[in-house]
C-alpha positions as YAML, in Angstrom:
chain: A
units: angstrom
residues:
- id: 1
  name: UNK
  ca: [0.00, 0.00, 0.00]
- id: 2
  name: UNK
  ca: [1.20, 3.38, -0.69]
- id: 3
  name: UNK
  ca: [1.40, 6.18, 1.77]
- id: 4
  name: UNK
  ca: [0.97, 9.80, 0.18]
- id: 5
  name: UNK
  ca: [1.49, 12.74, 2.48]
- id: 6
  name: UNK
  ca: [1.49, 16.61, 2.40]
- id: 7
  name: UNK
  ca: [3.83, 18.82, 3.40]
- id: 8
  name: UNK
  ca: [3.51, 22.56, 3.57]
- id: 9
  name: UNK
  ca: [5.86, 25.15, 3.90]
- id: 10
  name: UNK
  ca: [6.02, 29.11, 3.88]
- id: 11
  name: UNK
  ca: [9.16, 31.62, 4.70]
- id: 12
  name: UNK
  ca: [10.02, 34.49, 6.78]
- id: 13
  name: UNK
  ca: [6.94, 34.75, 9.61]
- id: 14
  name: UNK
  ca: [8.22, 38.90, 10.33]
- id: 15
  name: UNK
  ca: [5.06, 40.08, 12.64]
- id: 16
  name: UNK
  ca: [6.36, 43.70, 12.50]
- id: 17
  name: UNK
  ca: [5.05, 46.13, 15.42]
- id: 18
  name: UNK
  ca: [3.12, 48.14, 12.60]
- id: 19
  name: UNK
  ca: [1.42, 45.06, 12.01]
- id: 20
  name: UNK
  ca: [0.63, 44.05, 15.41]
- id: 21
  name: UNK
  ca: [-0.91, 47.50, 16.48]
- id: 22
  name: UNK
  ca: [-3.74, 47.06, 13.89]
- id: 23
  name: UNK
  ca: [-4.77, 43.40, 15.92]
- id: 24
  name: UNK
  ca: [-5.09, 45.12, 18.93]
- id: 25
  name: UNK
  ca: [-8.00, 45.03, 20.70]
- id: 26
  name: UNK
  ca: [-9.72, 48.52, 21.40]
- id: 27
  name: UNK
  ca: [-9.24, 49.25, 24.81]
- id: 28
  name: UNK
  ca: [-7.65, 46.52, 26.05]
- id: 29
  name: UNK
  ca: [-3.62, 44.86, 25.78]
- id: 30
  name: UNK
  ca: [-4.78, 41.55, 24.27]
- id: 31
  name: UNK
  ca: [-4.34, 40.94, 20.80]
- id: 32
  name: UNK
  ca: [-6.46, 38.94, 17.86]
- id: 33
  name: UNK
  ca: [-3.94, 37.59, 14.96]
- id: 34
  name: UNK
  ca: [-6.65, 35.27, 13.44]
- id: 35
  name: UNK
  ca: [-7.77, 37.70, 10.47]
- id: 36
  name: UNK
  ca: [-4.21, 37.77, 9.23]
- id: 37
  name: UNK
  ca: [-4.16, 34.37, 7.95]
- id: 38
  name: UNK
  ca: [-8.36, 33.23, 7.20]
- id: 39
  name: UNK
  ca: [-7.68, 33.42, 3.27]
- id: 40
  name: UNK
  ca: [-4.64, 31.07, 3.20]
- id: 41
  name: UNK
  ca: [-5.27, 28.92, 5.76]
- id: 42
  name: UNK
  ca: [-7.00, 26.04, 4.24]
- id: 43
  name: UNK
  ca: [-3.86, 25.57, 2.26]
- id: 44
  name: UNK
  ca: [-1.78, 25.36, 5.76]
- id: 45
  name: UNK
  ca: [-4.66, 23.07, 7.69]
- id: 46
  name: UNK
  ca: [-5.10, 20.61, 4.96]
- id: 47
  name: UNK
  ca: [-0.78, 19.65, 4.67]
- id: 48
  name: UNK
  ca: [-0.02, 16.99, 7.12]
- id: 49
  name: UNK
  ca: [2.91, 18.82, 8.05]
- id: 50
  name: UNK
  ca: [3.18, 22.62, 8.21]
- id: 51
  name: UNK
  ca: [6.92, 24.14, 8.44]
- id: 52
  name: UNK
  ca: [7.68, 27.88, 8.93]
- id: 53
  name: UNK
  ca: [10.22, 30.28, 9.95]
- id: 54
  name: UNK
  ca: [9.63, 32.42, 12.79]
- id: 55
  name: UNK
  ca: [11.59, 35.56, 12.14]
- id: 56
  name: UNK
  ca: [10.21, 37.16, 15.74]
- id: 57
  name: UNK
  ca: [10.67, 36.39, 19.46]
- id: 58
  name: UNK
  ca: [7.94, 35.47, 22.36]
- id: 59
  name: UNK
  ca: [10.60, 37.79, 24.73]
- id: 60
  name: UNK
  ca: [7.52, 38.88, 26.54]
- id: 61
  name: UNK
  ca: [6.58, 41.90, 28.46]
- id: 62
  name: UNK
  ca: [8.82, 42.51, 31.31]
- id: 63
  name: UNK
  ca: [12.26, 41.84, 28.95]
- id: 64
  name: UNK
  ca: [11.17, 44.96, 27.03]
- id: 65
  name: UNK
  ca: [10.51, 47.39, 29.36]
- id: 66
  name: UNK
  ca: [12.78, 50.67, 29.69]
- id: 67
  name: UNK
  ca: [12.14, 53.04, 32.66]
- id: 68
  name: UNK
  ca: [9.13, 55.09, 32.10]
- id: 69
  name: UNK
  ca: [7.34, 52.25, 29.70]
- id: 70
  name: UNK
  ca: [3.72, 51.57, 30.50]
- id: 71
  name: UNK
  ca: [4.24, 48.32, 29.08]
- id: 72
  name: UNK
  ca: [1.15, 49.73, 26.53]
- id: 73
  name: UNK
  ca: [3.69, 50.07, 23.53]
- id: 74
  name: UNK
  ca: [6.09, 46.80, 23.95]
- id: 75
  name: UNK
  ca: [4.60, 45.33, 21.18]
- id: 76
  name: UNK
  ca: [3.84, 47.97, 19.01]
- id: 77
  name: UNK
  ca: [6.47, 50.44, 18.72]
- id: 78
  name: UNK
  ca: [9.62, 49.51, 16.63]
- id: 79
  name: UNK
  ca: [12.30, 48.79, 18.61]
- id: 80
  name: UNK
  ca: [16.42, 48.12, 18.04]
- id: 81
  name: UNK
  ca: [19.47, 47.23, 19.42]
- id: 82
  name: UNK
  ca: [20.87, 49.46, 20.85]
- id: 83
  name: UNK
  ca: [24.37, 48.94, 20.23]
- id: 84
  name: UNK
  ca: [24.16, 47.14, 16.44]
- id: 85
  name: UNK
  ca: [21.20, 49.60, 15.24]
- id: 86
  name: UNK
  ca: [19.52, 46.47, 13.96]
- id: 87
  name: UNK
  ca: [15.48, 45.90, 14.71]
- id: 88
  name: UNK
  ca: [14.55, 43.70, 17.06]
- id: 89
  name: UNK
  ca: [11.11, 42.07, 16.98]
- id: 90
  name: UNK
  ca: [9.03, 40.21, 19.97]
- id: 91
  name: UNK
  ca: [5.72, 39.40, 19.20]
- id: 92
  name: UNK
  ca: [2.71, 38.89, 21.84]
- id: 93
  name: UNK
  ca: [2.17, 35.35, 23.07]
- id: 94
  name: UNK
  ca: [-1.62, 35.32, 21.89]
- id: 95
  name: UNK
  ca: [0.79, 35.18, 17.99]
- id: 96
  name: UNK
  ca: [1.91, 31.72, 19.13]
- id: 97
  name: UNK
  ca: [-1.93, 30.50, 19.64]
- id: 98
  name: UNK
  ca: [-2.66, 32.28, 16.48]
- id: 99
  name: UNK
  ca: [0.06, 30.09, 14.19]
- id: 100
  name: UNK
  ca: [-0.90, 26.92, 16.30]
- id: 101
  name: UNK
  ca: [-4.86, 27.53, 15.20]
- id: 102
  name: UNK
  ca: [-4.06, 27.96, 11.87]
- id: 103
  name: UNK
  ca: [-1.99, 24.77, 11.00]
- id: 104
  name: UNK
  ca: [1.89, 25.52, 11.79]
- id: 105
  name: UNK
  ca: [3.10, 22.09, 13.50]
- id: 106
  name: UNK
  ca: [7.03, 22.92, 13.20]
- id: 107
  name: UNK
  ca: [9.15, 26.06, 13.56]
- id: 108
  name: UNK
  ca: [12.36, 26.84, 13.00]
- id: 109
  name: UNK
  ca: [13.89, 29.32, 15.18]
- id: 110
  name: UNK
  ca: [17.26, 29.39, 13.81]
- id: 111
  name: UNK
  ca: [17.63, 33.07, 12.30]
- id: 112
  name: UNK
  ca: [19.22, 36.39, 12.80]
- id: 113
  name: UNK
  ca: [16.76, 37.44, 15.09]
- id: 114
  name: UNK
  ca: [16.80, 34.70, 16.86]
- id: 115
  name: UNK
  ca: [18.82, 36.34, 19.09]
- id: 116
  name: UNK
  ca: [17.35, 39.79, 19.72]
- id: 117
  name: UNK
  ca: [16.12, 39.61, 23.15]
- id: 118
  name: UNK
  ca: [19.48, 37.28, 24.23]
- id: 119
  name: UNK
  ca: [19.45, 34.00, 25.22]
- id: 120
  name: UNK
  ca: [16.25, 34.76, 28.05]
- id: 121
  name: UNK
  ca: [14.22, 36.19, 25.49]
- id: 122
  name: UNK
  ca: [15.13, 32.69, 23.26]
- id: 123
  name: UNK
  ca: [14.53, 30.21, 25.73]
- id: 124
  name: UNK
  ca: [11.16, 32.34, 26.81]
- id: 125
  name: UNK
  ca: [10.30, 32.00, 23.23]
- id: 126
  name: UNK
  ca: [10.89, 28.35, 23.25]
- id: 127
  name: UNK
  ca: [8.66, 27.45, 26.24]
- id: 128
  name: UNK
  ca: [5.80, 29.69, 24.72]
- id: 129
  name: UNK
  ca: [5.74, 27.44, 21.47]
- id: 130
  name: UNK
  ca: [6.19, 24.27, 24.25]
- id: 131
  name: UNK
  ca: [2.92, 25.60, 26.11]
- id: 132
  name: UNK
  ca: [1.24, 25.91, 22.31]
- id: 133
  name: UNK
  ca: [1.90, 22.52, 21.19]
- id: 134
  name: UNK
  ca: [4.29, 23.52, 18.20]
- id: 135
  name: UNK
  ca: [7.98, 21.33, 17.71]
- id: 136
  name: UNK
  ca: [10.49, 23.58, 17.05]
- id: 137
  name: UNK
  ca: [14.15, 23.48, 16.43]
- id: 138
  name: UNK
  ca: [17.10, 25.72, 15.56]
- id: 139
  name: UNK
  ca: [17.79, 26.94, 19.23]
- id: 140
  name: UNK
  ca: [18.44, 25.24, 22.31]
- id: 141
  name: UNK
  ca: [17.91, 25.60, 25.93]
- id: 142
  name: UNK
  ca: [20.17, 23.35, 27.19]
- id: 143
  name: UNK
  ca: [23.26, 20.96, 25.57]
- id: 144
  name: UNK
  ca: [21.30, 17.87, 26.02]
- id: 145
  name: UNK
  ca: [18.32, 19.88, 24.03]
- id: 146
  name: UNK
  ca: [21.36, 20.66, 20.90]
- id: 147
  name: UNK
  ca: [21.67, 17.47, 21.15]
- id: 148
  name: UNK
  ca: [17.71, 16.04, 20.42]
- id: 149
  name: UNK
  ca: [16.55, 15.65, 16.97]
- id: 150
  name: UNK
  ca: [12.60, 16.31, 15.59]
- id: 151
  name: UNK
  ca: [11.59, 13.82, 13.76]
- id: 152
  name: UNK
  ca: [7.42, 13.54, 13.63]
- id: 153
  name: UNK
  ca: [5.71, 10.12, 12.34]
- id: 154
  name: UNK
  ca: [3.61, 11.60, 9.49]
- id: 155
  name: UNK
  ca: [0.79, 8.68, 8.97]
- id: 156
  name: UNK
  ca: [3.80, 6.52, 8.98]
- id: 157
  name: UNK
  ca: [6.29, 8.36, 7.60]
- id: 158
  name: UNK
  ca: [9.36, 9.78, 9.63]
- id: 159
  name: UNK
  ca: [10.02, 13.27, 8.74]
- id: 160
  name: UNK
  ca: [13.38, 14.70, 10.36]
- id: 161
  name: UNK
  ca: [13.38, 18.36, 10.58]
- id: 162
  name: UNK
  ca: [17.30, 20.45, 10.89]
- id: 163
  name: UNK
  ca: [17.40, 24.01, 11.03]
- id: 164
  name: UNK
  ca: [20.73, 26.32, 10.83]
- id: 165
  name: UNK
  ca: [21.74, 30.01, 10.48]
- id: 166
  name: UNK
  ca: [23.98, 32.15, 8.70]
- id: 167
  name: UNK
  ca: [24.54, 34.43, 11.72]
- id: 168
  name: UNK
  ca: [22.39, 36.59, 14.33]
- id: 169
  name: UNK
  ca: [22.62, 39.55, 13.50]
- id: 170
  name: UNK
  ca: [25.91, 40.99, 15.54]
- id: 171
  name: UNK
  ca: [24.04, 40.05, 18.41]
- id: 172
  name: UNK
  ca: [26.63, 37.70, 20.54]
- id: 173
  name: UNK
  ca: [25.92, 34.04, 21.43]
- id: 174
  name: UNK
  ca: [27.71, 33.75, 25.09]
- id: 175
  name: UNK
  ca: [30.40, 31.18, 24.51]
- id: 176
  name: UNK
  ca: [29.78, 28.92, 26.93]
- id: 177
  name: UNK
  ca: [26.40, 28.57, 25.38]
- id: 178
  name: UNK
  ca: [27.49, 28.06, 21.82]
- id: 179
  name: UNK
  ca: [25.07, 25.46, 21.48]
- id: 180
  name: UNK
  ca: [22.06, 27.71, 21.83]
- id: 181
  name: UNK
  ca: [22.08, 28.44, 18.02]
- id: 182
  name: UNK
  ca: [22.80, 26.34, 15.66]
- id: 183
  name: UNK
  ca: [24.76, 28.13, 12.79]
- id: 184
  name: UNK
  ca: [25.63, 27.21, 9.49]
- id: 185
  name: UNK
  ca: [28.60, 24.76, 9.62]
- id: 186
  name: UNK
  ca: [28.71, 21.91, 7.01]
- id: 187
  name: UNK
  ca: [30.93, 19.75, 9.23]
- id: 188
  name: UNK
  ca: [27.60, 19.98, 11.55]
- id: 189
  name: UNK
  ca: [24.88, 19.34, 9.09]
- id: 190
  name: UNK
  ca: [26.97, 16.54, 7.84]
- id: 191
  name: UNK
  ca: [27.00, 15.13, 11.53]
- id: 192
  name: UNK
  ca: [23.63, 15.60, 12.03]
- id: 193
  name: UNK
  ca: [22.00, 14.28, 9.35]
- id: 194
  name: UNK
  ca: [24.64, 11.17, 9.48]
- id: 195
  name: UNK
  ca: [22.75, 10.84, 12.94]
- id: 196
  name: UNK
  ca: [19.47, 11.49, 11.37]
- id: 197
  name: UNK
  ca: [19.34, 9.16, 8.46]
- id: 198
  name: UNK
  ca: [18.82, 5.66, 11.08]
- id: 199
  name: UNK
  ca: [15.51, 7.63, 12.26]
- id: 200
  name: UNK
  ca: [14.11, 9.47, 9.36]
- id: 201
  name: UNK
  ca: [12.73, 8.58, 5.74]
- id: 202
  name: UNK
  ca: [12.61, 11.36, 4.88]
- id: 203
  name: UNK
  ca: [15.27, 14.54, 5.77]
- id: 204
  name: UNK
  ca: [14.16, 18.51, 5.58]
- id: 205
  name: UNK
  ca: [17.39, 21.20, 6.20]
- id: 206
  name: UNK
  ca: [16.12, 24.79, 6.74]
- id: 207
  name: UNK
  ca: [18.64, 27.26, 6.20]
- id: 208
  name: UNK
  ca: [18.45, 30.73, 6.71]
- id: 209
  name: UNK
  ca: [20.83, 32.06, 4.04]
- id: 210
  name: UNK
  ca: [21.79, 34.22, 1.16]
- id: 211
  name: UNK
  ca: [21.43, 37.69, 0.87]
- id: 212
  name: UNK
  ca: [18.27, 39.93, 1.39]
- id: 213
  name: UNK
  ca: [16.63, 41.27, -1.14]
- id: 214
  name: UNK
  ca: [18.54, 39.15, -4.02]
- id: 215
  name: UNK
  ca: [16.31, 37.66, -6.30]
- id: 216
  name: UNK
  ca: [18.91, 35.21, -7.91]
- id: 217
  name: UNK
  ca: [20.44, 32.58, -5.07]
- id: 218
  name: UNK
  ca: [24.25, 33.48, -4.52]
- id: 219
  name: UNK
  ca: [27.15, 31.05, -5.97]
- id: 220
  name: UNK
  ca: [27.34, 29.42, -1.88]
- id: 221
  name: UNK
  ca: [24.02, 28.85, -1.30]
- id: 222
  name: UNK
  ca: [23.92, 27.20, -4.44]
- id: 223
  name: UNK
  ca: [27.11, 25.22, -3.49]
- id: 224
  name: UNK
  ca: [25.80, 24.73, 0.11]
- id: 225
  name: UNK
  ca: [22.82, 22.78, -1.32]
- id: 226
  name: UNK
  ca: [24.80, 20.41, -3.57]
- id: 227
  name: UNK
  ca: [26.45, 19.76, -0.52]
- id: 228
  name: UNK
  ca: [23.62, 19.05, 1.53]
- id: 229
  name: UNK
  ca: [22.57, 17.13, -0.84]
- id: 230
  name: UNK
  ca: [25.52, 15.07, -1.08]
- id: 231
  name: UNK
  ca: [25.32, 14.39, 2.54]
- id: 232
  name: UNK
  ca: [21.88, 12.84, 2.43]
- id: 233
  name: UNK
  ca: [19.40, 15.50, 2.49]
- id: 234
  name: UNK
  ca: [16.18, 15.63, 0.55]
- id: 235
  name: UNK
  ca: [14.47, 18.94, 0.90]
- id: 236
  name: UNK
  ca: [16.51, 22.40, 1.19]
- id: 237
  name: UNK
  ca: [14.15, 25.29, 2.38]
- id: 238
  name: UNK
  ca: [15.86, 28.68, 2.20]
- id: 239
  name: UNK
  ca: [14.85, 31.55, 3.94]
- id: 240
  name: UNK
  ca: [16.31, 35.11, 4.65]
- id: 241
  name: UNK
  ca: [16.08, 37.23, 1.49]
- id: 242
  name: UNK
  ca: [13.05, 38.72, 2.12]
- id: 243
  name: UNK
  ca: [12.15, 37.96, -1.74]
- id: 244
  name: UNK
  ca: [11.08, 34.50, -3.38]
- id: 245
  name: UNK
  ca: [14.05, 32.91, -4.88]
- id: 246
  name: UNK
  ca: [14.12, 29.88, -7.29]
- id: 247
  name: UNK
  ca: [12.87, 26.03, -6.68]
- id: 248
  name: UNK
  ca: [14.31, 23.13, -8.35]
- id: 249
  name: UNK
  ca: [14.19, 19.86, -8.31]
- id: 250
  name: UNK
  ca: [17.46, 17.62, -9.21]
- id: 251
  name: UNK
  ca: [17.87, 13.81, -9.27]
- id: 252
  name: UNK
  ca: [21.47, 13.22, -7.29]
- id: 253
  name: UNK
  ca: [23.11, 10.65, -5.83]
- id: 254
  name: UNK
  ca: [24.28, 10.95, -2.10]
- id: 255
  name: UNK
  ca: [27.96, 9.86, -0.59]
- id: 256
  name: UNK
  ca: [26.25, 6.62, -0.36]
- id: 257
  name: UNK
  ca: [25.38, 6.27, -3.90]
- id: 258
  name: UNK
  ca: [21.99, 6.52, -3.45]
- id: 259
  name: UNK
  ca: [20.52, 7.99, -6.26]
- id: 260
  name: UNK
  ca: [16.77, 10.18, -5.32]
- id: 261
  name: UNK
  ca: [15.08, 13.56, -6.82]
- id: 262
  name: UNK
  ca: [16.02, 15.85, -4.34]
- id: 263
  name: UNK
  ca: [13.72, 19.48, -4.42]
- id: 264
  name: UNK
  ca: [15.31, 22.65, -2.55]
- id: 265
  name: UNK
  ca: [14.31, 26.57, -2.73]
- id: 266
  name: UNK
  ca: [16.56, 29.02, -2.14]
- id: 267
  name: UNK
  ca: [14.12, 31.23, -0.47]
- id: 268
  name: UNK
  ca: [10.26, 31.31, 0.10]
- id: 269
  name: UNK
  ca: [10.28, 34.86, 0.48]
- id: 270
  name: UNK
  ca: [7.95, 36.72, 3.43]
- id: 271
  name: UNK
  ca: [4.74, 35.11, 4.50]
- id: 272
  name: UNK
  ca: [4.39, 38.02, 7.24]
- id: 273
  name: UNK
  ca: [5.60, 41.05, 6.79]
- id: 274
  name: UNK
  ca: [5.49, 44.47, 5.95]
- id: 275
  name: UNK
  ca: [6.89, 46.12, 2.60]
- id: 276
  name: UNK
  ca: [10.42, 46.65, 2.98]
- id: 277
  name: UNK
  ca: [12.44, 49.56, 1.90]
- id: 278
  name: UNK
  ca: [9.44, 50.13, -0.55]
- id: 279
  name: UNK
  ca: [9.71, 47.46, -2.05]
- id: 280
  name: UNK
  ca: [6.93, 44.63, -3.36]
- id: 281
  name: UNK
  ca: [8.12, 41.99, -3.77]
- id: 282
  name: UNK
  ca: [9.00, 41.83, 0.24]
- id: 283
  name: UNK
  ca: [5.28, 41.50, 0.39]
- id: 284
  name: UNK
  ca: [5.01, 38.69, -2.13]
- id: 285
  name: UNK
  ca: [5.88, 34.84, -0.77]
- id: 286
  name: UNK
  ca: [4.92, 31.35, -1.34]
- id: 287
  name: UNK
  ca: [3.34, 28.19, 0.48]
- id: 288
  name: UNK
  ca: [5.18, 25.06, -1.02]
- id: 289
  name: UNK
  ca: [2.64, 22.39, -1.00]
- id: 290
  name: UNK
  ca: [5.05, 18.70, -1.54]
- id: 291
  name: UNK
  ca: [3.82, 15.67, -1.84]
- id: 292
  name: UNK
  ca: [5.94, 12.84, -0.46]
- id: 293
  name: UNK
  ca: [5.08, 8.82, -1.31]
- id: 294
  name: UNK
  ca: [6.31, 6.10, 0.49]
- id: 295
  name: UNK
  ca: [5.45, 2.32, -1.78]
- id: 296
  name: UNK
  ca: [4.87, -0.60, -0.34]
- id: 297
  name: UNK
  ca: [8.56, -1.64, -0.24]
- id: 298
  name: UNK
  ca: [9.33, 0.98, 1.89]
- id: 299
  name: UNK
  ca: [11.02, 3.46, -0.71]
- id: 300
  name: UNK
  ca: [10.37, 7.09, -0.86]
- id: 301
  name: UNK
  ca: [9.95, 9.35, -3.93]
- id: 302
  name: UNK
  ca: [9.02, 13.16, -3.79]
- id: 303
  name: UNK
  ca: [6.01, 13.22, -6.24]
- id: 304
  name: UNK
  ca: [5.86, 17.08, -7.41]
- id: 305
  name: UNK
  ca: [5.34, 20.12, -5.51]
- id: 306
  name: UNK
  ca: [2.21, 23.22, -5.84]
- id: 307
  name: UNK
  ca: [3.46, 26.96, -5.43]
- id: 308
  name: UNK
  ca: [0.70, 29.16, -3.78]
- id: 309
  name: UNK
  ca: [2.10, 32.56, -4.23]
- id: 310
  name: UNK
  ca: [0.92, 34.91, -1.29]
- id: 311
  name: UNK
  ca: [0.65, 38.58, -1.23]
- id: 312
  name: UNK
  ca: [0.30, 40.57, 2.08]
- id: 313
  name: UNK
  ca: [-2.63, 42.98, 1.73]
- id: 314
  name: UNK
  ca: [-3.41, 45.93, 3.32]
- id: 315
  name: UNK
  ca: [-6.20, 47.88, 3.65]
- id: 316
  name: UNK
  ca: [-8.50, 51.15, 5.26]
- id: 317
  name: UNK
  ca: [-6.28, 53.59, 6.88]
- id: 318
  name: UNK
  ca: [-5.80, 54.52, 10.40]
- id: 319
  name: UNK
  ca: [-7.88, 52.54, 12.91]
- id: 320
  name: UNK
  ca: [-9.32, 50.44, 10.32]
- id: 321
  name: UNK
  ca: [-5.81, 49.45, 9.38]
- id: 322
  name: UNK
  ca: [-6.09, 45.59, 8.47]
- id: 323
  name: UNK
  ca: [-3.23, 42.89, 6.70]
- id: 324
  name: UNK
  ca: [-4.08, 39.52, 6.02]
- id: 325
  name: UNK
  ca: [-2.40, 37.03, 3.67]
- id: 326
  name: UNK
  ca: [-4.23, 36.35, 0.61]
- id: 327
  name: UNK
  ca: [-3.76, 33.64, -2.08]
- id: 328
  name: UNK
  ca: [-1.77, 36.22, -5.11]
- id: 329
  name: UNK
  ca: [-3.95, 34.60, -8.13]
- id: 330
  name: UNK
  ca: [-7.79, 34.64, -6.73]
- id: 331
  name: UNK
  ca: [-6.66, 37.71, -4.99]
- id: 332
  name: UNK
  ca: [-6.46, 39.61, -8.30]
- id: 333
  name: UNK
  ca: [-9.97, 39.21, -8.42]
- id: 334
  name: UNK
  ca: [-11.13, 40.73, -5.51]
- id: 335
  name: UNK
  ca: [-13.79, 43.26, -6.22]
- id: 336
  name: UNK
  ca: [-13.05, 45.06, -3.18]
- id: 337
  name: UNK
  ca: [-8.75, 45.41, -4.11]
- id: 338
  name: UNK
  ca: [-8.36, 48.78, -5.03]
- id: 339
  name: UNK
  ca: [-7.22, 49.52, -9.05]
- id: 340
  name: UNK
  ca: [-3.59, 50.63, -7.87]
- id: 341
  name: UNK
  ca: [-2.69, 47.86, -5.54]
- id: 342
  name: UNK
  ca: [-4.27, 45.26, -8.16]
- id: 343
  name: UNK
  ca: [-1.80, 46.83, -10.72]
- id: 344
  name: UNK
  ca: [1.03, 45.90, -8.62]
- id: 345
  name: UNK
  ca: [-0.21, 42.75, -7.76]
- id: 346
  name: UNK
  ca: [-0.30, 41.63, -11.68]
- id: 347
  name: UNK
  ca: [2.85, 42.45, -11.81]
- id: 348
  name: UNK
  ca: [4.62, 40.31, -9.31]
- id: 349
  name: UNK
  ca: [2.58, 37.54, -9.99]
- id: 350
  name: UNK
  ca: [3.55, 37.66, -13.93]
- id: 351
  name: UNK
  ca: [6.88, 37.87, -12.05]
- id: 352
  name: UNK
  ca: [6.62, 35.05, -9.35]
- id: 353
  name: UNK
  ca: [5.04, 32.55, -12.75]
- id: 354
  name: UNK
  ca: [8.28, 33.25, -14.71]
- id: 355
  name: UNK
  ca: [10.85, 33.10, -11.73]
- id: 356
  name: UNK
  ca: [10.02, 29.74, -9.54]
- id: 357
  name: UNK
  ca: [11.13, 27.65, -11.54]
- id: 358
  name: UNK
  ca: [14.02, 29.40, -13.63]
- id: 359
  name: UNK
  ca: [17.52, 28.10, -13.55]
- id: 360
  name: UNK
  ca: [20.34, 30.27, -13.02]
...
């Protein structure tokens, strides 16, 4: 009998403080995320498995607080480090519910924001996604956590789950803790998915690479892949440039000879975000949909893979500010889309169509 499952996944999850001030609730410090993702969610419920990147913190309240704060802004006012100038984001708890409600079973927490709040604000942000019911990995709490790998039993299929980053963002990892993170070192990934092969079919690397806003994937994240996939790995996910990059798919055999198609992306661009230094495509991203089959005899073959391209919307003005993630094709035929943004909408999906699949 053969087992067919789905698995979803979508890039850079940036809740930005503009963002989160418009899911306030009048009146009050609680917070309602659900809105923001109603019109793709069916696409994120329906995958077996749901992978993202969360490019924010759960630091919570007290963490943020300066002298004088009321505590009414800590979510909602941009905030940076003091010392590197770089933003740092920390999102409300109620955001963790929110992404466990609407289908996220795995996040990686491996980016260069990871650290923003220090290592408190990442092992707070760990126990909040503990208390929600979401596996996560990428950061550690502990050396015997570093050392644990996430594998989930997918109706019978063992998917292992690695995430690593390029760096975090000038933002020190104490050196006695060097664990906490995991960065990109191949002599690492090559370790760890040597250690994950005897419990996985199936093997997913998330790196968060490359360079932002770079539509074209650099010559070493291109070289970092064939590596990868040389080691063993069958799925790359890229994250980190803000902007969709390419997908391909590649039949290669591993150091063991094993010859498999092997898919990767070098970035799925932002599922949540603002627009970034004005520009669109920061606001454009895609949910990869993959089907994975496992035959009777036990062998495993990635099928084919659906592209949803996403588009972050945003609407009324003032207190009727509202975002939500919309599906990029039907959304070019909402009546209620006004004439300018639909304009720019056409043209980044006529760009997304020609660019997910091209070969450089």
């Amino acid at each position: 009998m053969t087992t067919e499952i789905t698995i979803a996944a979508v890039g850079d999850i940036l809740m930005k403080p503009l963002m989160t001030a418009t899911m306030r609730k009048a009146g009050t410090n609680d917070y309602d995320f659900g809105d923001v993702f109603e019109p793709v969610a069916s696409y994120l419920r329906d995958a077996d498995l749901t992978i993202g990147n969360l490019e924010t913190t759960f630091a919570g309240l007290k963490s943020t607080l300066k002298p004088g704060d009321s505590g009414e802004h800590v979510y909602t006012k941009s905030r940076r480090n003091p010392k590197t100038r770089n933003p740092v984001f920390n999102s409300p708890d109620e955001f963790a519910k929110t992404l466990q409600q609407h289908g996220f079973d795995v996040l990686t927490t491996a980016n260069n924001h990871c650290m923003d709040y220090g290592i408190k604000g990442l092992n707070r942000t760990l126990r909040v996604l503990d208390t929600q019911g979401i596996a996560h990995t990428g950061t550690n709490r502990n050396l015997k956590e570093s050392r644990k790998l996430l594998v989930r039993d997918v109706k019978g299929i063992k998917v292992g789950v690695l995430a690593y980053t390029r760096d975090t963002n000038s933002i020190p990892v104490p050196k006695d803790r060097a664990w906490a993170v995991n960065r990109i070192s191949p002599s690492k990934i090559k370790a760890d998915i040597d250690r994950l092969k005897a419990k996985a079919d199936i093997i997913i690397v998330c790196l968060h690479f490359g360079y932002e806003y770079h539509k074209k994937p650099s010559v070493s994240q291109k070289k970092l892949v064939r590596l990868l996939f040389k080691y063993g790995s069958d799925v790359v996910l890229g994250s980190h440039p803000h902007v969709i990059q390419p997908a391909v798919f590649v039949r290669t055999k591993d150091q063991s000879g094993i010859s498999k198609k092997r898919f990767a992306i070098y970035s799925l661009g932002n599922f949540v975000c603002t627009r970034l230094h004005g520009n669109d495509h920061t606001l454009n991203g895609v949910i990869v949909r993959l089907k994975v089959r496992k035959t009777k005899s036990g062998s495993l073959l990635l099928a084919n893979a659906e592209y949803i391209p996403t588009w972050v919307s945003r609407t009324g003005t003032g207190d009727q500010m509202k975002y939500q993630i919309v599906p990029l094709k039907q959304a070019l035929s909402y009546p209620k889309v006004a004439a300018v943004e639909n304009k720019r909408m056409k043209r980044i999906h006529r760009h997304f169509l020609s660019h997910i699949r091209r070969k450089y």
